[in-house]
VOBAGU-550048 format. One line per field, with one value per residue (C-alpha): residue number from 0; residue in one letter; x, y, z. Coordinates in steps of 0.05 Angstrom, whole numbers. Last residue first. Layout:
BEGIN
nr <- NUM_...
rest <- a_...
u <- X_...
v <- Y_...
w <- Z_...
END
This chain:
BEGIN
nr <- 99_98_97_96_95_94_93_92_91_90_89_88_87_86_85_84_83_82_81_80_79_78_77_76_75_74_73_72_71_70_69_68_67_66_65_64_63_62_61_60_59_58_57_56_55_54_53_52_51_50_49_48_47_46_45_44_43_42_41_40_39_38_37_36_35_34_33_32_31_30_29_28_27_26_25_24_23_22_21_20_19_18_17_16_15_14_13_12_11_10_9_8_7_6_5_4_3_2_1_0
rest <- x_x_x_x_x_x_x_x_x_x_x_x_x_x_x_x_x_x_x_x_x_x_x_x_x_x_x_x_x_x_x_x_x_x_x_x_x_x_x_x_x_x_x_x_x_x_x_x_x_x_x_x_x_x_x_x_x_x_x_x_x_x_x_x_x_x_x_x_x_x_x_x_x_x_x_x_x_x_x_x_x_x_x_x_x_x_x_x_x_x_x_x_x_x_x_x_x_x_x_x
u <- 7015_7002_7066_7033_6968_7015_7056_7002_6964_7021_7035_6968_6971_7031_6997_6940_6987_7024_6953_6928_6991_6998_6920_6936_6995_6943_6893_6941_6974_6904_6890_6841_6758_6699_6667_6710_6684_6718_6712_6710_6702_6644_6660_6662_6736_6758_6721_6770_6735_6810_6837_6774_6788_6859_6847_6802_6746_6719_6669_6642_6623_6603_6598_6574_6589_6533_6571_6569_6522_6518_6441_6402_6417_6360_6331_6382_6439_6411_6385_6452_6494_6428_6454_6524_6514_6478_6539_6596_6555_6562_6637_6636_6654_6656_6592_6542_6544_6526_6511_6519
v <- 628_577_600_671_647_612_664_707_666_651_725_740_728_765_825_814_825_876_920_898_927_991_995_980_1030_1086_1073_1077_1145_1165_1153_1096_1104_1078_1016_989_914_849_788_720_666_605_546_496_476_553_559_509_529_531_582_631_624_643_692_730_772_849_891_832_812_727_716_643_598_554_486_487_476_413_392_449_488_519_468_417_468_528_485_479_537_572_519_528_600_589_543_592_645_602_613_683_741_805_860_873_819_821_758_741
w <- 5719_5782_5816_5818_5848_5901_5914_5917_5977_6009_6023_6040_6110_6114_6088_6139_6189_6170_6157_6226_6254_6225_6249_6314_6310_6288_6333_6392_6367_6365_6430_6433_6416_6457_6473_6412_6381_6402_6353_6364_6314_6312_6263_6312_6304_6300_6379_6407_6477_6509_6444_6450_6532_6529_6476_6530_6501_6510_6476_6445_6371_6361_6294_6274_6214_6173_6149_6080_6023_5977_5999_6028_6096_6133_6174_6200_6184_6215_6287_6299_6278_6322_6383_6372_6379_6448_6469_6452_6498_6544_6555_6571_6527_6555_6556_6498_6464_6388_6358_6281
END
């Protein structure tokens, strides 16, 4: 994991690459996965995370707050977030469910 303080700028996909790197030829033992990287920023561009094919190299993007929303602003990202990661589940239980 990487914390940048500013935006997120192409190189900084090549430095992780390099620790992903040098962690599987030295760290990894026989049978384990790929090693994935964390890259936090305080601001990124999904146009760039989707160019760079970032998911591919096992490096994701995420944006940390510099400083807090309006409430009502926190609160509808939140609403949000939840949604979302309800429909990502969705599959998920229907499948587990199926299963039974």
């Amino acid at each position: 994991m990487e914390l940048k303080l500013g935006r997120f700028r192409a190189a900084d996909k090549g430095q992780m690459e390099l620790y992903l790197r040098w962690l599987e030829k030295h760290e990894c033992q026989p049978g384990e996965e790929s090693p994935l990287g964390l890259i936090l920023c305080a601001r990124k561009s999904d146009e760039h995370v989707e160019l760079l094919q970032l998911k591919r190299s096992g490096i994701r993007i995420a944006e940390y707050l510099t400083e807090l929303p309006p409430r009502a602003v926190l609160e509808r990202r939140l609403h949000e977030a939840l949604r979302a990661a309800r429909e990502r589940s969705k599959p998920a239980l229907g499948a587990s469910q199926e299963a039974k």
